[in-house]
Every structure is written in structure tokens, then in C-alpha cells.
C-alpha positions in Angstrom: 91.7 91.0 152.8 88.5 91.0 150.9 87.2 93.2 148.5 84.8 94.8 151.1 88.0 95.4 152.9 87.9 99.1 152.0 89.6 101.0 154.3 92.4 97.9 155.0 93.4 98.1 150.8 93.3 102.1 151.4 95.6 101.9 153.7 97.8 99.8 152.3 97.6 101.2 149.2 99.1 104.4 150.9 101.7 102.6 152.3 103.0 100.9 149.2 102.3 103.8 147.1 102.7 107.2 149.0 104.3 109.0 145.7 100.6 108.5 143.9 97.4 110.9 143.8 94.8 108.8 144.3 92.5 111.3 142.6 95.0 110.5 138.9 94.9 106.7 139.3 92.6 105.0 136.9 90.6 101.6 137.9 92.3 99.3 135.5 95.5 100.1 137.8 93.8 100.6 141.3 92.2 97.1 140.3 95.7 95.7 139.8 97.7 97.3 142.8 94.7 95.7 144.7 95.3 92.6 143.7 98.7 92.5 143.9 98.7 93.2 147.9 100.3 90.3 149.8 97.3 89.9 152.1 94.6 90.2 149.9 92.6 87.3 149.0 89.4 87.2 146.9 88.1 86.3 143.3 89.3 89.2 141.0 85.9 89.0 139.3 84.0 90.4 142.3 85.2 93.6 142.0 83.6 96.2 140.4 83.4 99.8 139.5 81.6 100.6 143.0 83.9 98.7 144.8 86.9 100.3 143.1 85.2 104.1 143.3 84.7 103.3 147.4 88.6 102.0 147.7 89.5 105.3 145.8 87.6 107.2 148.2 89.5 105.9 151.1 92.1 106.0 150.0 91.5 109.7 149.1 90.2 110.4 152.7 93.7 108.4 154.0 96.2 110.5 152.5 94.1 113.8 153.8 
């Protein structure tokens, strides 16, 4: 997975995390879960606060 991978790191965010609101997380640790997934691949410096704010997103829209 990339970073434009949006909905792919939602879901698997709500996988590996159902307990969490994704409206509490902050980006420092939504950046880290991220990169922490087993399939995700890609430079840790091309992410950035939009990226992070549309992964949120999904992963808001996912859990609904």
C-alpha cells in the first residue's frame, strides 16, 4: 500500500484497531499505525497533513 491508498489503510486501520474513535486519534499516531501496517510500503516523508486528514476521513466513513 501507498500513501494514496486511502481507503485500503482505512480499512485496515479498522481492522487492527476496532476499539479506537477515529475522530480522538491525533496524526502523530494515525501517521505511525500507518506505517506500521504489514503491507504498506512508501517513503514516510510523503505523507502529509492532507493525506493523513483524507485517511481519517475514511476511516471515519468505515466504521459508520
Amino acid at each position: 500500500m501507498k500513501w494514496t491508498d486511502i481507503h485500503d489503510i482505512a480499512i485496515e486501520l479498522s481492522d487492527r484497531h476496532p476499539e479506537v474513535d477515529p475522530l480522538k486519534i491525533n496524526f502523530v499516531d494515525l501517521r505511525s499505525w500507518v506505517l506500521a501496517l504489514p503491507k504498506f510500503n512508501d517513503e514516510p516523508q510523503r505523507c502529509g497533513e492532507k493525506i493523513l486528514e483524507a485517511i481519517q476521513a475514511a476511516w471515519i466513513e468505515e466504521t459508520a
